[in-house]
N, C-alpha and C positions, 0 to 999 in steps of 0.2 A: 694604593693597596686595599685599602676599605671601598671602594666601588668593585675590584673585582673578588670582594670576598662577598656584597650581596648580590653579583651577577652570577654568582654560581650557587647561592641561595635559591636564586630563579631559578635558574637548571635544575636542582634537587627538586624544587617543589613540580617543576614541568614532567621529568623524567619519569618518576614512578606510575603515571597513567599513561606513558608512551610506551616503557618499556615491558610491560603485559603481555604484548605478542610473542618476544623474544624469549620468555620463557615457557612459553606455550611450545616455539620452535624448537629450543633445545630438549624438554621432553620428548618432542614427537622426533628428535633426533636420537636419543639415546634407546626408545623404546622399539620404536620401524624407522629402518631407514629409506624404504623404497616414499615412505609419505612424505618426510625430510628432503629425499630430492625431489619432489612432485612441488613440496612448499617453497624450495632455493628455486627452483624452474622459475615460480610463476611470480618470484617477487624481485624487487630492480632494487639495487643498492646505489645510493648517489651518495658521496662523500664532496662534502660541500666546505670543509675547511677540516684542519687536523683537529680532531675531536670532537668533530660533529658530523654525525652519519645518519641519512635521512634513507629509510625504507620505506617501497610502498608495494601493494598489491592489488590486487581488482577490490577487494574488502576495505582497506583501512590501507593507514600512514602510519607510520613509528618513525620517532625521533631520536637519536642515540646522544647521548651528549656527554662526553668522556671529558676526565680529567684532563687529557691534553688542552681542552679547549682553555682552562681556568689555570690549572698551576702545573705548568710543566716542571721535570724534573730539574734541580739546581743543579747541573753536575760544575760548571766551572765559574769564575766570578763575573767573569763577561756575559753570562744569563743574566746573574742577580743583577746588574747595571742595565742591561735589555731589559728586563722587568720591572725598575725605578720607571726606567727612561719610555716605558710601554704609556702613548697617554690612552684616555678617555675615552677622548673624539673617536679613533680609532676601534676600540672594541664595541662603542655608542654605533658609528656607520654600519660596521661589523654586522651588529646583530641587525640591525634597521637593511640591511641588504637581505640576511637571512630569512627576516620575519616575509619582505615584500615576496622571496620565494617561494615561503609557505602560503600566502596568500594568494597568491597565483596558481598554487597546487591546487589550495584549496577553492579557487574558485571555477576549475576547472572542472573539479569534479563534480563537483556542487551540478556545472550545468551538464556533466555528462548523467547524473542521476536523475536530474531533472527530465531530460531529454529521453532515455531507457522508462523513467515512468509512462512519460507522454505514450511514449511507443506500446508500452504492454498496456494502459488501459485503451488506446485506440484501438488497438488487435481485439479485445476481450470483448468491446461495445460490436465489433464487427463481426464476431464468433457468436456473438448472445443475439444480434440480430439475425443472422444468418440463419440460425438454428430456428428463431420464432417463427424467420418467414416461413424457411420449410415446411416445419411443424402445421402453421396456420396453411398452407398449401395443399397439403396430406388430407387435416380433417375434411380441407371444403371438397376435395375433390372424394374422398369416403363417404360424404353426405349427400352428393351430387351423387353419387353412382347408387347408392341407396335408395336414396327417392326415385331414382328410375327404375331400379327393381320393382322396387314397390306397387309403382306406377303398372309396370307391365305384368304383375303380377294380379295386379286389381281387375286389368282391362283383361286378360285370359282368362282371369275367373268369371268375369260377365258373361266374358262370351261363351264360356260351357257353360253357366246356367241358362242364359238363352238358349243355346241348342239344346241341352237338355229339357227344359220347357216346352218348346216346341216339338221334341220326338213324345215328349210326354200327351202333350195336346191331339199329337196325328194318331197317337195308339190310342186316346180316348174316344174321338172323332170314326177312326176304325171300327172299333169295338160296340158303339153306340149304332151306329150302319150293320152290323151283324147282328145286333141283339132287335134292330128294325125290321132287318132281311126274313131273322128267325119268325117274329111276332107275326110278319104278311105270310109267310109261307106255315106257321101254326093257322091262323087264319082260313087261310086256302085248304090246308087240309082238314079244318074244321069244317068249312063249307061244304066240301066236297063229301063226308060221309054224315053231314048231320042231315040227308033224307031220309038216311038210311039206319041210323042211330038214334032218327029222333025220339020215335018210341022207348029204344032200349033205355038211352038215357035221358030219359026227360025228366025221371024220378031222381035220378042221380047227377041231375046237372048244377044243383046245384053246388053241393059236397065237389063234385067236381071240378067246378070253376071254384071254389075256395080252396081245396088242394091244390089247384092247378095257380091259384094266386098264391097261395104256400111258396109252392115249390118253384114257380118264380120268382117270389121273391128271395127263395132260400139261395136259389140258381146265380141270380141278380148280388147275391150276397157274397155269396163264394167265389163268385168273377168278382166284386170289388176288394173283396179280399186278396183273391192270386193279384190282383192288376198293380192293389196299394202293395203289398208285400212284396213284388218283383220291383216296383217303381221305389221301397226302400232302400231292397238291397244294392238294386243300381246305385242308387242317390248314396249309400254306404260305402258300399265302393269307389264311387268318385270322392266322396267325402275322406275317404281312408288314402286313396292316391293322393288327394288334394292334401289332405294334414301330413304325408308322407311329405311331399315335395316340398308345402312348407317347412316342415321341420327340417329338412335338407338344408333349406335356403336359410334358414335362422342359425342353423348349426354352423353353418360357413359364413355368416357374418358374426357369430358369435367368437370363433374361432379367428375372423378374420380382426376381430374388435379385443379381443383379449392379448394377440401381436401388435396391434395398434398400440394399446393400451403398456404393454412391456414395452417397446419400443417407446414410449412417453418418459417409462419409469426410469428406461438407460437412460437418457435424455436431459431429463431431470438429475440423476446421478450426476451425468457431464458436466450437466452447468452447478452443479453444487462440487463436481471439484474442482471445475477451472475457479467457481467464487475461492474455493480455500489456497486454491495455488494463488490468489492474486489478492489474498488476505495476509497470505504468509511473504509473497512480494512486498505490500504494503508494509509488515512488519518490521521488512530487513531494511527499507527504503529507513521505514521511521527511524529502526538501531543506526542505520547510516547519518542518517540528518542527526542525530542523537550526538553521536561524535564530532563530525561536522560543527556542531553547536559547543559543543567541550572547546573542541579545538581554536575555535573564534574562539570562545571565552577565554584561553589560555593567552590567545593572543594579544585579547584586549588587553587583558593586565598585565601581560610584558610590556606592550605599548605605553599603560598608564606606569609601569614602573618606571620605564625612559624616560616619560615625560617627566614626572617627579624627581629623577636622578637629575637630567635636565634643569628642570626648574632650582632643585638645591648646589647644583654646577654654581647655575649664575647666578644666584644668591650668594654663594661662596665667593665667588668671583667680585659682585657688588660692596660686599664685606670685608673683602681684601684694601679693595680699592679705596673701601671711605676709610681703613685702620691705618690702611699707608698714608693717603693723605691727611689723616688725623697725626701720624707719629712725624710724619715730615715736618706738618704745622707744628706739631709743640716743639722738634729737634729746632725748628727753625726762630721758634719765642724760646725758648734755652739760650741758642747760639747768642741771640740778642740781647739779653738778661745777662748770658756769662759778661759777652765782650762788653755790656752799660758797664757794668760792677766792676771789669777789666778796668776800665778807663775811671772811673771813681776813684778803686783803689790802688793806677797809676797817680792819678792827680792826689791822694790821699798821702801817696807813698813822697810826690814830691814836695808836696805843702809843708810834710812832718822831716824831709831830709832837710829843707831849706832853714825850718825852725829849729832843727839841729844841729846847722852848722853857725846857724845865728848863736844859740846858744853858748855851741863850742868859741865862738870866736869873741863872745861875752865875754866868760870865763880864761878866757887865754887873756882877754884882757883886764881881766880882776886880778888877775896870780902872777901878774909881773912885779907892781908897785910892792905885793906884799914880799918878794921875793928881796927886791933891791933894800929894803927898809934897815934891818940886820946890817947891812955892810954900812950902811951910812954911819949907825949908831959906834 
């Protein structure tokens, strides 16, 4: 009776961290019940001896462990004689079948957790690579398409400044062949009336040729001016179409680099939530292993408890055995000692009847002579 009053000792101290779920379930029974049957659904009840019921779900394990198991009800005497007659060994296997159960649960799951981690950090390494290659794909191939813009934007622009250069050079070339043309044919027509003008202006040739170098050079000045100033505004105009089309083209890779750039930032997002989804996995793994670990610890010390019960079993039992054969031995130097003594105080008994009856048979013969004496007289 005192083994199965600290085997349910065990039980009280096991129970109260098993049986947590179960009050979790009857709230969530009393409060909603549509979540109560979601929670009966998805958890498997195994009754594994009369008062002991083991619950599990994909989360955790709960252990039930009822008074049946330890002190069922007395209702008639034939219990209480089953219950004398109830040994050890029996409830000792008992639990030791139990436990190897729970160790089997428990190590099953252990490798189905283990096995579901493997799995979600090999997916997450393959999501987080997948994503970089991309990523790293995109830029190079944005950088590559860039530099060829670039490229053929360099090489167009040369070639309208070469063309333009060169209409620049033909309309100089032009212009300098007209201002030669004019010079020969001022000439010529110099020629031609100074026989006739020499007189008139001989006085006035010189004023003349210095206005006339005036006024070509004024002439000379004001064609380089129209020549530079249309040769600006052209060069303005292409300069304006040219920063026009640049800015065109910067605006669309700005535009095209600012989507880039969001798209980086989703991206970034992504894998900062798959890290927290696979933080908060890690988390539940850890709470699991967490358990896990209770769980074995609960088991070690039920183990160490049996061993110990065990061990003071057969200590009890060695105890027994040397007290028997200590009371045997002394029953047995008693028995010896009574029966010496027996035989002493037979042989004492007939040493002292013998000197008794010697004595009596003295006296029987003292008490005649004195008897006869009187009658003689």
């Amino acid at each position: 009776m005192g083994s199965i009053v600290k085997d349910k000792a065990i039980g009280s101290e096991i129970s109260p961290s098993l049986m947590s779920p179960f009050s979790c379930r009857d709230k969530a029974q009393t409060g909603k019940p549509e979540e109560s049957s979601k929670l009966l659904s998805t958890q498997e009840v195994i009754d594994v001896s009369p008062g002991y019921k083991l619950i599990r779900n994909r989360e955790q394990i709960s252990v039930t462990l009822g008074d049946e198991m330890f002190n069922r009800k007395k209702h008639t005497e034939l219990d209480v004689l089953n219950k004398i007659k109830f040994s050890r060994t029996d409830i000792i296997s008992d639990l030791e079948e139990q436990i190897s159960e729970l160790t089997a649960i428990i190590e099953q799951m252990n490798r189905d957790h283990q096995s579901a981690q493997k799995l979600l950090s090999n997916e997450m390494d393959l999501r987080c690579t997948e994503m970089k290659q991309k990523f790293e794909n995109e830029i190079r191939d944005l950088k590559k398409a860039h530099k060829e813009e670039l490229e053929k934007l360099e090489s167009s622009y040369k070639d309208m400044l070469k063309v333009e250069k060169a209409a620049a050079q033909e309309k100089l070339e032009e212009m300098s062949k007209e201002y030669k043309y004019l010079k020969n044919m001022f000439h010529m027509y110099q020629d031609s009336i100074y026989d006739e003008m020499e007189d008139k202006w001989s006085k006035r040739k010189a004023e003349w040729e210095k206005d006339e170098k005036l006024e070509r050079e004024k002439i000379l000045l004001q064609q380089k001016h129209r020549i530079t100033k249309k040769f600006e505004l052209e060069s303005e105009e292409e300069k304006k179409k040219m920063n026009e089309s640049f800015s065109a083209v910067f605006e669309n890779f700005n535009r095209e680099k600012e989507e880039l750039i969001k798209q980086h930032d989703e991206d970034v997002l992504q894998i900062q939530e798959l890290k927290k989804s696979k933080e908060i996995l890690e988390a539940e793994l850890r709470a699991q292993t967490i358990v896990l670990e209770t769980l074995n610890t609960n088991l070690y010390h039920c183990q160490l408890e049996l061993q110990r019960e065990k061990t003071i079993l057969g200590n009890l039992e060695k105890l027994f055995q040397t007290k028997l054969a200590e009371t045997e031995e002394k029953y047995k130097y008693t028995i010896q000692t009574l029966t010496e003594e027996n035989t002493c105080l037979r042989q004492q008994i007939a040493t002292k009847s013998e000197e008794m009856s010697e004595e009596r048979s003295e006296k029987s013969a003292f008490t005649i002579p004195y008897v006869h004496e009187p009658d003689s007289a």
